[in-house]
C-alpha positions in Angstrom: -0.7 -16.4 -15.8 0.7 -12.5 -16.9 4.1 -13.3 -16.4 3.9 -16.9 -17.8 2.2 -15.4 -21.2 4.9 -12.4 -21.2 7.5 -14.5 -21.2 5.9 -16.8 -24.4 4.3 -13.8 -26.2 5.2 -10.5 -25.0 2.2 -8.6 -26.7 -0.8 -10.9 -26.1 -3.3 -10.5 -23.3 -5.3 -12.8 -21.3 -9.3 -12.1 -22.1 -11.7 -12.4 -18.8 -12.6 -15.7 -19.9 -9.4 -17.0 -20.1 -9.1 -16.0 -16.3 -12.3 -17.0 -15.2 -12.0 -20.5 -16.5 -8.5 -21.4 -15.8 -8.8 -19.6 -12.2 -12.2 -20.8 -11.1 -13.2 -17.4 -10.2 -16.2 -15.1 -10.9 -16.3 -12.3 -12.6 -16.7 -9.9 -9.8 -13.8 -11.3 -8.0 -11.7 -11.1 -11.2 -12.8 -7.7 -11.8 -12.0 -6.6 -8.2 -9.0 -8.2 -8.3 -7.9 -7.1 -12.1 -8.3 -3.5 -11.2 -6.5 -3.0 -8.5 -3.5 -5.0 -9.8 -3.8 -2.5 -12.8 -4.0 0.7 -10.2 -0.8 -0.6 -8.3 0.6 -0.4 -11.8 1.2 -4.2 -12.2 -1.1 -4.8 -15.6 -2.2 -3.3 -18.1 -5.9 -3.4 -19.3 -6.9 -3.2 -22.8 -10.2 -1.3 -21.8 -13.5 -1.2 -24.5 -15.5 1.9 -25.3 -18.1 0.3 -22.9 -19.6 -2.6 -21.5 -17.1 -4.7 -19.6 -14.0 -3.5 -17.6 -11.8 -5.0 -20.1 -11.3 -7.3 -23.4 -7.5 -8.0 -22.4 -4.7 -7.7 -19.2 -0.7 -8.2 -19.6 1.5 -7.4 -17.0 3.6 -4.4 -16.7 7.8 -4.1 -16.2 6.6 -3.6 -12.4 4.5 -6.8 -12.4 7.7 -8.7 -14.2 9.9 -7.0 -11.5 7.5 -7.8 -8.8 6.7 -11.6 -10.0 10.5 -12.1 -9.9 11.2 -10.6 -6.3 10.0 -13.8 -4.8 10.3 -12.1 -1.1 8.8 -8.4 -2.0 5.7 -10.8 -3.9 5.2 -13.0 -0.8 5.3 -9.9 1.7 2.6 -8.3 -0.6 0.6 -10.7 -1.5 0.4 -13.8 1.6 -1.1 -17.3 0.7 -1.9 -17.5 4.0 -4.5 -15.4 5.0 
């Protein structure tokens, strides 16, 4: 969903909800999920002053990098599992 937004509008970012709904996924498992994505460097989070973990996510050069190295992305990140 990062990469596919980049590419479209380089500066927006995807809102919880926006994940949530599309994925099918809880919060908690987003925020689990959202966080460490961002602390391996591959998004960005627009973070508020409190409340929520974040308002908004886009991905990072290493995301983009990572997205497009379709065998580094499958060895990190197995469908199978």
């Amino acid at each position: 969903m990062l990469y596919t937004c980049f590419t479209e509008h380089p500066y927006h970012r995807i809102t919880p909800n926006e994940f949530t709904e599309d994925l099918g996924v809880t919060q908690r498992v987003l925020d689990f999920n959202i966080v460490y994505l961002e602390e391996k460097g591959y998004v960005e989070l627009q973070k508020p002053l409190e409340g929520s973990i974040f308002v908004g996510a886009r991905i990072t050069p290493k995301g983009i990098d990572l997205v497009e190295d379709e065998k580094k992305f499958s060895e990190l990140f197995p469908q199978n599992r």
